[in-house]
N, C-alpha and C positions, 0 to 999 in steps of 0.2 A: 435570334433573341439573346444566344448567350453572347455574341460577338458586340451587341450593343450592354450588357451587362460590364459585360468586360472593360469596355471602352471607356463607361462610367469609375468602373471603377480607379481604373489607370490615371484616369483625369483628375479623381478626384483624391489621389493618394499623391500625386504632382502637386493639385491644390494644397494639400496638407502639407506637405513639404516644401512647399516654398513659403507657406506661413510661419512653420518653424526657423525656418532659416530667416526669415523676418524678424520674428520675434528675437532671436539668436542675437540679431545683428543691433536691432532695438535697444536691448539690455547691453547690448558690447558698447554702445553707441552715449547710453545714459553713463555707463561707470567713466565713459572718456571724458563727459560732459563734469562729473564731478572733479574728475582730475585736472581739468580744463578752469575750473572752479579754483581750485588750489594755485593753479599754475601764476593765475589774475593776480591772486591775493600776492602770491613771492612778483609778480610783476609788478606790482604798485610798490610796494617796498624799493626794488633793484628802482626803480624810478626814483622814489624820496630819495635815496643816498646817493646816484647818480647829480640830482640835482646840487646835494649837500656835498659830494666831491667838488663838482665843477663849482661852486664856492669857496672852497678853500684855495683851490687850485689860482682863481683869481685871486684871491688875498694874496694870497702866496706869491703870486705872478706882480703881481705890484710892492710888495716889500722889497723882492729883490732887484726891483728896478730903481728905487730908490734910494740904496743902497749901492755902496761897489764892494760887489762879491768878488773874494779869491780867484775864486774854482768856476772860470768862464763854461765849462763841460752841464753847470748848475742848468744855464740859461737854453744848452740844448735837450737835457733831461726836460725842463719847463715847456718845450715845444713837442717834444716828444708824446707825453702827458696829453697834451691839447689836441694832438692827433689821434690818442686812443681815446680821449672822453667821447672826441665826435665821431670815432667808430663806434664808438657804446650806444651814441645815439640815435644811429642809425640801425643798429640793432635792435634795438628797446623800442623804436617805433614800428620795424617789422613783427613785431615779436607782437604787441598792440593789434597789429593787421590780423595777424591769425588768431589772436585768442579773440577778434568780435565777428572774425570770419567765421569762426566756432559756434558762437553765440546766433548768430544768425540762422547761420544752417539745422538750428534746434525745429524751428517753425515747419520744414517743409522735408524731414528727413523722415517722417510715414510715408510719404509720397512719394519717395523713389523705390527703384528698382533694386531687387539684390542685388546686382552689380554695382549698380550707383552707390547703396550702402557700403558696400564691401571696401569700393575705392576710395570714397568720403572717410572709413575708417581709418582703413592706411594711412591715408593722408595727414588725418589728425594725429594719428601714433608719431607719424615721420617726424611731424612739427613738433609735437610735445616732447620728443626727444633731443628736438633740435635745440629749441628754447633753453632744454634746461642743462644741455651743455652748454652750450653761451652764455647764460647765468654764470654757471660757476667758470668760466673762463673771465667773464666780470668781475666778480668777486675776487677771483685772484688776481686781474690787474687792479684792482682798490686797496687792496690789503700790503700788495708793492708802492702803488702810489702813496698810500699814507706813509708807510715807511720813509719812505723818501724825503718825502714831504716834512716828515718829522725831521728827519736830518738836516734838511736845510733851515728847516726853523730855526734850529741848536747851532745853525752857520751863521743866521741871520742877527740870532742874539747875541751869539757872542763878536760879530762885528759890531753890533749896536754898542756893545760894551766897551768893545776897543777905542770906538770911536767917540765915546762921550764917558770917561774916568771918572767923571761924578756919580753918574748911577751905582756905580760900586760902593760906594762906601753907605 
């Protein structure tokens, strides 16, 4: 009797502790979920201004075609650009993947295992960290790009200037 006492109890102190651990894993899972929340909102943004580079970036890319620039180096900086936007955007759409892979996995994350929680969490850390390095490596090639950009504008005017002496006066 006391060896089925025992066995109860052992089962049911395993039971309790793997609910804790559940529930542990629950609340770890809900505050990712907020941060996952945040991560959306600066991902819609990095989106809007993505789109708002790669428009200037054509203006820009057809001013200077129309134009005969100095500084031929201009038109491979302009290419250069055009390869990091659609690196950006191949980013910004991974980046999309996992925050609704996130979103998803809300529905059916009672129903796994503590392993499965454990790993599913990981995984979401790993990304959230990943994302939001890649953000700010965004950010920093836009912040270059503009610059740039700006410069060449100030290249563009002032050939526009060179080339047509009435505007000056």
């Amino acid at each position: 009797m006391k060896k089925i006492a025992l066995f109860f109890t052992i089962v049911a102190g395993a039971f309790i502790g793997c609910n804790d651990e559940k529930s542990s894993f629950t609340q770890e899972y809900d505050d990712l979920m907020t941060q996952n929340d945040s991560i959306e909102q600066l991902h819609s943004q990095f989106q809007n201004n993505h789109e708002q580079m790669k428009q200037e970036h054509e203006q820009l890319s057809q001013q200077m075609n129309s134009l005969e620039v100095q500084d031929s180096t201009v038109f491979e900086n302009l290419a250069q650009h055009e390869v990091l936007l659609k690196k950006h955007e191949a980013i910004l759409a991974g980046h999309e993947e996992w925050i609704q892979g996130h979103k998803e996995l809300k529905d059916n994350f009672g129903n796994l295992s503590t392993d499965e929680m454990k790993a599913q969490i990981s995984e979401m850390k790993t990304n959230h960290d990943k994302i939001q390095s890649e953000q700010e490596e965004i950010r920093n090639d836009h912040e270059t790009m503009m610059q740039e950009h700006s410069s060449w504008r100030d290249e563009v005017n002032n050939a526009t200037m060179t080339n047509n002496p009435d505007t000056t006066s």
